[in-house]
Phi, psi and omega in degrees: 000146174295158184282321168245133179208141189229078182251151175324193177232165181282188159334281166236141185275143167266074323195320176292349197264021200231137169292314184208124194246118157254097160284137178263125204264137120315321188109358245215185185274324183284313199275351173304288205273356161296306165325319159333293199272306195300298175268019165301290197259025153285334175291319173298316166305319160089034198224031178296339170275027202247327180300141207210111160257158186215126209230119158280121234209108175273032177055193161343316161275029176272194175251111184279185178299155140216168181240135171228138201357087185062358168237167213246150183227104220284149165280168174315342178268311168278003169274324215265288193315313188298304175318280191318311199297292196334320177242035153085033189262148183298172166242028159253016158225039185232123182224137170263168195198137181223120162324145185204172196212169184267180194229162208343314196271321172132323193289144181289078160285159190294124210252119184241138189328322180284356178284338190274324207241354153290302179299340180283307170089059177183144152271155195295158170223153171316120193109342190210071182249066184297344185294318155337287197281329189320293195239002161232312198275327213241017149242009135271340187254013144285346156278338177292323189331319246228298190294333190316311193257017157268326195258011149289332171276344170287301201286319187107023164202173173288159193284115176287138186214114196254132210232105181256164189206172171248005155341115194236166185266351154293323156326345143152175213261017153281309172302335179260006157280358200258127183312151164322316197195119165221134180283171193228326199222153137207125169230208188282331198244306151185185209239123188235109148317120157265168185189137191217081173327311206251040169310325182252033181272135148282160166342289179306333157321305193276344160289326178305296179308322158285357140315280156271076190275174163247346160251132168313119208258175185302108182313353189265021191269320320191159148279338160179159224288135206094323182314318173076040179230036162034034167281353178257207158353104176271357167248145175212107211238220176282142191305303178247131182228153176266008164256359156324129166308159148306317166315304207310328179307274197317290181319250164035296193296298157007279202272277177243101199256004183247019158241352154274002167292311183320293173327305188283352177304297185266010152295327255235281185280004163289316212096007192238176187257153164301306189246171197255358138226023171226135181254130163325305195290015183240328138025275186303293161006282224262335170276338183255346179267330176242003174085119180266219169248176213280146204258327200067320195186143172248149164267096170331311186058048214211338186302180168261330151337274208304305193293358180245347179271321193310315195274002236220280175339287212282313175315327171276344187274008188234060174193121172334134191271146198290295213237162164299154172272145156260128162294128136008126142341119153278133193234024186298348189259008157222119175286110184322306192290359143019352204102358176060019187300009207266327210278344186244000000 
């Protein structure tokens, strides 16, 4: 059977007819109100004890906790944990999940994506968003593997699995081509449906709901943490993500500057650039010479976490790289400093 297969959704999706219903949670303003939406009608359906969330977990490159005068403000891995309790899921059944290697000791720590794109010797690019399968789709559904293959052997078929997600088509013209409902997988062990509740909410919807949310949405959406005027970061992915706008870079870059220093390390010893027509390090550059908006909060990066992703890094950059770098679009005819045009 094909691997991808792509059809309408029915009429009404059957909620029952599925083994295992996984919302994939990020953590983020979206995955809030898909959770939402989503387990309204596992209840209705009456099949809420079928639910499995599930958080895919970058580490370090993720948006961490901060404390800003004085109050503490949690990251995407516990906002993702926080989603989930909030709309009824136990929390022993809500599982993050990360890629990992073994660390000094023998024992497993977490293998982070940029460790993955030193070693790979390329950032992800449009058309080649390998970091996707990397550090999210393809270490969930290797968590599935285990229930996959006990409950194919109970039932005597493949294991059905509907992979709910918060993807909306204002997030950008790759996502509103991508269907509502789609098969993703179907093999011999089992067959995974995606489904995307809230594909059509706008943006402004999605803020309206979080006026009276009942979880609390990420601070870095914030000019700071608290303000509550949905002036920072309009997405909240990987911290520096190369599918990112430009303003969100430069806040971004700001905002945790010893992890774009990294980013520009191995942009710096690969040779490739971050975006395909920007190198981080003019970034950097271009926030510190003209001024970037304003961080509202800096992230110290100072833990040992952060000191174990260097090394981790810098360990891959002194090993050959698996691929060539493609260079960055030549972009002398739009000059970062432009008029500072990088900030709107």
């Amino acid at each position: 059977m094909s691997s991808l297969t792509v059809h309408r959704p029915p009429h009404r999706l059957e909620l029952t007819s599925y083994d295992l219903l996984a919302p994939q949670l990020s953590g983020g303003k979206d995955s809030a109100v898909m959770m939402a939406v989503f387990m309204e009608a596992a209840r209705s359906a009456g099949v809420e004890d079928r639910v499995i969330s599930y958080h895919s977990s970058l580490g370090v490159l993720e948006w961490p906790s901060v404390v800003f005068e004085g109050i503490r403000y949690p990251g995407v891995s516990e906002l993702a944990a926080v989603q989930s309790a909030a709309f009824g899921v136990p929390a022993d059944r809500h599982i993050e999940v990360t890629r990992t290697m073994p660390g000094p000791d023998g024992s497993p720590m977490p293998r982070s994506l940029l460790t993955e794109i030193a070693a790979y010797g390329r950032f992800p690019r449009m058309g080649s968003p390998y970091c996707r399968k990397y550090a999210k789709e393809g270490v969930v559904s290797t968590a599935w593997t285990p229930m996959v293959s006990r409950l194919k052997r109970e039932l005597g078929r493949p294991v059905r699995i509907l992979k709910v997600m918060g993807l909306r088509s204002d997030e950008g013209p790759d996502r509103k081509k991508r269907p509502a409902f789609r098969t993703v997988l179907a093999n011999s062990a089992r067959v995974v449906d995606e489904w995307l509740p809230v594909k059509d909410w706008l943006t402004d919807a999605v803020k309206e709901w979080h006026a009276d949310a009942p979880v609390p949405y990420c601070w870095t959406y914030d000019s700071a943490p608290g303000a509550g005027d949905w002036r920072g970061n309009s997405r909240c992915s990987c911290s520096l993500c190369s599918y990112a706008s430009l303003p969100d870079l430069l806040l971004s870059s700001v905002r945790r500057p010893r992890l774009a220093d990294l980013y520009a390390e191995v942009e710096y010893v690969r040779g490739d650039s971050f975006r395909a027509d920007r190198r981080i390090a003019d970034l950097i550059r271009h926030a510190k010479a003209c001024g970037a908006p304003d961080p509202g909060v800096v992230c110290p990066d100072d833990g040992p976490e952060f000191t174990a992703l260097e090394n981790q890094v810098r360990s891959a950059l002194r090993v050959k790289p698996r691929k060539e770098p493609e260079l960055a679009r030549d972009s002398g005819s739009r000059p970062m400093c432009d008029g500072c045009s990088a900030h709107t």
